[in-house]
C-alpha positions in Angstrom: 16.6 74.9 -23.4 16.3 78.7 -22.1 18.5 80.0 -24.6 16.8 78.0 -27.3 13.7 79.4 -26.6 15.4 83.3 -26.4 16.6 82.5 -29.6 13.8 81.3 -30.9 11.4 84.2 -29.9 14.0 87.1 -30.8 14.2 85.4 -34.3 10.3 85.8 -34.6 10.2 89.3 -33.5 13.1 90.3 -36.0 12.5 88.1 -38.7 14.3 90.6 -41.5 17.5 91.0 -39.8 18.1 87.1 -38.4 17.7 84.0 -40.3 17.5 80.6 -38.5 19.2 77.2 -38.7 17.9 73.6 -37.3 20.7 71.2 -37.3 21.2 67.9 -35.4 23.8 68.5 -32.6 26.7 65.9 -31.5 23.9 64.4 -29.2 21.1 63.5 -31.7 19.3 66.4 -30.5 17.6 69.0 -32.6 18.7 72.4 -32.5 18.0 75.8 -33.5 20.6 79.0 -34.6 20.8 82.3 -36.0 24.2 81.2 -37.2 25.2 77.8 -39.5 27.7 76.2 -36.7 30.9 74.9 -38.5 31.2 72.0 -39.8 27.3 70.9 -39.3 24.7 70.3 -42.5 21.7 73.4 -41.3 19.0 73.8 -42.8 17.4 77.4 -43.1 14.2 77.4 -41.6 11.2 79.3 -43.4 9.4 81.1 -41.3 5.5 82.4 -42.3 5.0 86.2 -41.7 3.9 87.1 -38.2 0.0 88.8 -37.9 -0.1 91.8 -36.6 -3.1 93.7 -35.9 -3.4 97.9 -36.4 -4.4 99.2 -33.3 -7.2 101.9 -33.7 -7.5 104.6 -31.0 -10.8 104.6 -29.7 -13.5 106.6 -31.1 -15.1 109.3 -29.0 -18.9 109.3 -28.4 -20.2 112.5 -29.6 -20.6 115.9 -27.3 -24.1 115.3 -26.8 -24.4 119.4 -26.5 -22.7 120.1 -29.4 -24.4 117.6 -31.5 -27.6 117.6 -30.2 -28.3 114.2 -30.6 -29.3 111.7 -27.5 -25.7 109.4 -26.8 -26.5 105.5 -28.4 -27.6 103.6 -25.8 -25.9 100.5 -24.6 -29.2 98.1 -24.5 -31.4 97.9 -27.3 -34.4 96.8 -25.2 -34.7 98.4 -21.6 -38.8 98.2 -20.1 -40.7 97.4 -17.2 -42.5 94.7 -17.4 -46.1 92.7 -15.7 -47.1 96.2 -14.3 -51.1 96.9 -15.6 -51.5 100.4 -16.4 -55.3 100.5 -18.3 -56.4 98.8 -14.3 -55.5 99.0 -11.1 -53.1 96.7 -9.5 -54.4 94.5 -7.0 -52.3 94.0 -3.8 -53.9 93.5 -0.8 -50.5 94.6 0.9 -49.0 96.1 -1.5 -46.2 93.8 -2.3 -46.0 92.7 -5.7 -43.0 91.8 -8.2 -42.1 93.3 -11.8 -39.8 92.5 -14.5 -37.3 93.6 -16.0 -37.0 93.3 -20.1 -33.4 93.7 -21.5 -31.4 93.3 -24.4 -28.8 92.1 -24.7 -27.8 90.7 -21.0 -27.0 92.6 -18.5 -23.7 93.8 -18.6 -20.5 92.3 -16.1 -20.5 95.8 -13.6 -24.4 97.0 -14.5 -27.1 96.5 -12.1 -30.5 97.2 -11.8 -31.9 100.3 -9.6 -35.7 101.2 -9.3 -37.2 104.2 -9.4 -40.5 105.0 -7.6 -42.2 107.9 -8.0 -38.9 109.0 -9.1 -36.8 108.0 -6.2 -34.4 105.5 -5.7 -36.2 102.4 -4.0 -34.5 99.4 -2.6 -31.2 98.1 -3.4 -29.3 97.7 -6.3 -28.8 94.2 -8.1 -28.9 92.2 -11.2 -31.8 89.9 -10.9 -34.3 90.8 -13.7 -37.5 90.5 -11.6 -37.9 93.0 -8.7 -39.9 93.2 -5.6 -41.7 96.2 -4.2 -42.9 96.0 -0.7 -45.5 97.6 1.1 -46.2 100.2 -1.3 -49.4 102.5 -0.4 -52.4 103.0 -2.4 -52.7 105.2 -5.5 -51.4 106.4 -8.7 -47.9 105.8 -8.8 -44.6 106.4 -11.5 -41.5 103.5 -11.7 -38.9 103.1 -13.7 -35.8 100.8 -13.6 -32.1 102.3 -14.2 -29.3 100.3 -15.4 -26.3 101.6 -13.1 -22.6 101.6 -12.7 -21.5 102.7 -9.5 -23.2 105.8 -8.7 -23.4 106.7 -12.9 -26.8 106.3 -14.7 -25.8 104.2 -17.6 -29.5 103.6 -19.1 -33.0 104.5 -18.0 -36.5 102.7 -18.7 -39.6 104.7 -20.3 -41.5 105.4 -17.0 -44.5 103.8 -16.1 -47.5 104.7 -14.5 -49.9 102.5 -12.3 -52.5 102.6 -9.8 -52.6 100.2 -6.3 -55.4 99.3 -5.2 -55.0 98.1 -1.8 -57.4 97.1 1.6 -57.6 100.0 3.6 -57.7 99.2 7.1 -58.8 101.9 9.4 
């Protein structure tokens, strides 16, 4: 059956220089050949062309210096989300949850990183909806980054907001 099968796929990969036969062997059993055996009524098998796909080298982003344009960015919608900014934000102790909006799905390796008052804040993951905790009173900046590794692969517009908070002496 091995050989059948070599035959078989070297006959596909070379169709201009091998034809092949079927013919029914001394056993009854259907068999294949580049060559009509003696004495045996082959048939010559059609074949359709294979496909075959061009490959395409891959197209380099532009030099972002030399062009002068921003690179294309690989989420079309990328926002912070359930943060007021015309009001304060109410959180008596200063935990409170945003969300993230993104388009398309986040991506296999990508994760989510904040970014309060432009710092890195908590850990990195891939749950849309984040949690701040403990966060003091006052006018405050956040952002979300969408990461890969240690590279910045997308960043929010930032967003400013206010806490208003108990104050306990």
């Amino acid at each position: 059956m091995r050989p059948l099968l070599t035959i078989l796929l070297l006959a596909m990969a070379f169709p201009a220089m091998a034809a092949i036969y079927k013919y029914t062997d001394a056993n009854g059993n259907t068999a294949y050949s580049n060559q009509p055996p003696d004495g045996v009524v082959a048939q010559p098998v059609e074949l359709p062309p294979l496909n075959s796909v061009e490959t395409q080298a891959p197209t380099a982003p532009p030099d972002e210096a030399r062009t002068g344009e921003q690179p294309r960015s690989t989420y079309e919608v990328l926002e912070l989300t359930n943060l007021p900014t015309s009001e304060a934000l109410r959180a008596n102790n200063g935990t409170f949850t945003v969300n993230v909006l993104i388009k398309p799905r986040l991506q296999g390796p990508h994760l989510f990183r904040l970014l309060l008052d432009d710092q890195p804040y908590g850990q990195p993951g891939n749950v849309p909806t984040l949690q701040l905790v403990n966060i003091d009173r006052g006018t405050h900046s956040l952002a979300v980054q969408v990461i890969s590794g240690e590279n910045v692969v997308q960043q929010s517009p930032t967003v400013t907001f206010t806490v208003q908070r108990v104050h306990k002496p």
